[in-house]
C-alpha positions in Angstrom: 25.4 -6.0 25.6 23.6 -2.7 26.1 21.6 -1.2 23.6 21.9 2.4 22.9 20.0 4.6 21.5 22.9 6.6 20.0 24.0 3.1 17.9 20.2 2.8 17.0 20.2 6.7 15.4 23.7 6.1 13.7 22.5 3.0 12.2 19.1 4.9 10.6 21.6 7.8 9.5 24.0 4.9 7.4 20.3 3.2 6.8 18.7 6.2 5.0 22.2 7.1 2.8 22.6 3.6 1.6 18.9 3.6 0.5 19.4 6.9 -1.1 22.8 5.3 -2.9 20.5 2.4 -4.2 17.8 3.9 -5.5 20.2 6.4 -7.1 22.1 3.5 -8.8 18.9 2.0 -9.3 17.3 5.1 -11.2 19.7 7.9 -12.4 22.7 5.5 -13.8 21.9 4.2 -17.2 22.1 0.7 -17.8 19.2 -0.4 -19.5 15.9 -2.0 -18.8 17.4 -6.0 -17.9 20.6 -4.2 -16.1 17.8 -1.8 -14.2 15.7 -5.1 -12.6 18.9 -6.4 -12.4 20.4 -3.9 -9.7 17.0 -3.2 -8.4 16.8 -6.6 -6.9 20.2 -6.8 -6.1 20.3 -3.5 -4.3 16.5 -3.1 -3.1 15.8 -7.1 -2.5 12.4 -5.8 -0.9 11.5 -5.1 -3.9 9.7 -8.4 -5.1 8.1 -8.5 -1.7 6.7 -5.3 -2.2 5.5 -6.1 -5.9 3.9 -9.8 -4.8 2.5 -7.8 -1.6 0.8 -4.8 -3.8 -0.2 -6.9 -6.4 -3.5 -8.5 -5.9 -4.2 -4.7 -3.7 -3.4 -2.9 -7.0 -6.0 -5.2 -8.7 -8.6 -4.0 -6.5 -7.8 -0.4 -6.5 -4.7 1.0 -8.4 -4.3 4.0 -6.2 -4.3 1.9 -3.3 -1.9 -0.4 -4.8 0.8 2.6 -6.0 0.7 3.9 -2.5 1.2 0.2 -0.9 4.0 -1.2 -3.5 6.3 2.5 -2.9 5.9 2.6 1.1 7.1 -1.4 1.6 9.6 -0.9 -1.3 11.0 1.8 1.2 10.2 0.6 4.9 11.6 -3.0 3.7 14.8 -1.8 2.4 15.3 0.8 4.8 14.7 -1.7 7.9 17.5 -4.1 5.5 19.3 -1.5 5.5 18.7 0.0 9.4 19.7 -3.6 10.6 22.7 -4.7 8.8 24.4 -1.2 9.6 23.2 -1.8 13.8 24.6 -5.4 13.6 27.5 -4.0 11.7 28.1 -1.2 14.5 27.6 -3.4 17.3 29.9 -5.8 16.2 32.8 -3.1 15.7 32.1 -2.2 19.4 32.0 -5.7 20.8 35.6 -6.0 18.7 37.0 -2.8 20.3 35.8 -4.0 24.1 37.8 -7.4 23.2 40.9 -6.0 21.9 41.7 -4.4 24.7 
């Protein structure tokens, strides 16, 4: 199986608007503080990495810590994200080569 490039770039396009679904669900719906952790780790599960990561950084120097906690939260999810759309895509072509 070839990898392309094109596969790679549609898979960071479905990557980005699934992580811009899930933090919407995650911040603009209402559904109170337990419902909000709730969905967050559901729908951002790099989110405790990022918080046990940041953590003992933020305790040294909170600015540091902010800036640490927000880019994992995003590169973790987004490369969840990036990978099960790829695996997703290449599967649907190794289907379609099958079938016929």
């Amino acid at each position: 199986m070839r990898l392309s490039a094109s596969d790679f770039i549609h898979a960071c396009v479905v990557g980005a608007g699934l992580i811009a679904v899930a933090f919407f669900a995650c911040v603009a719906l209402p559904h109170g503080f337990e419902g909000g952790i709730g969905w967050g780790l559901i729908l951002l599960p790099g989110l405790a990495v990022a918080a046990l990561i940041s953590d003992p950084i933020s305790r040294l120097t909170p600015i540091v810590g902010s800036i640490v906690y927000w880019f994992l939260l995003f590169f973790l999810n987004f490369g969840l994200y990036t990978g099960i759309s790829f695996l997703t895509i290449k599967a649907y072509r190794l289907s379609s080569k099958l079938s016929k």
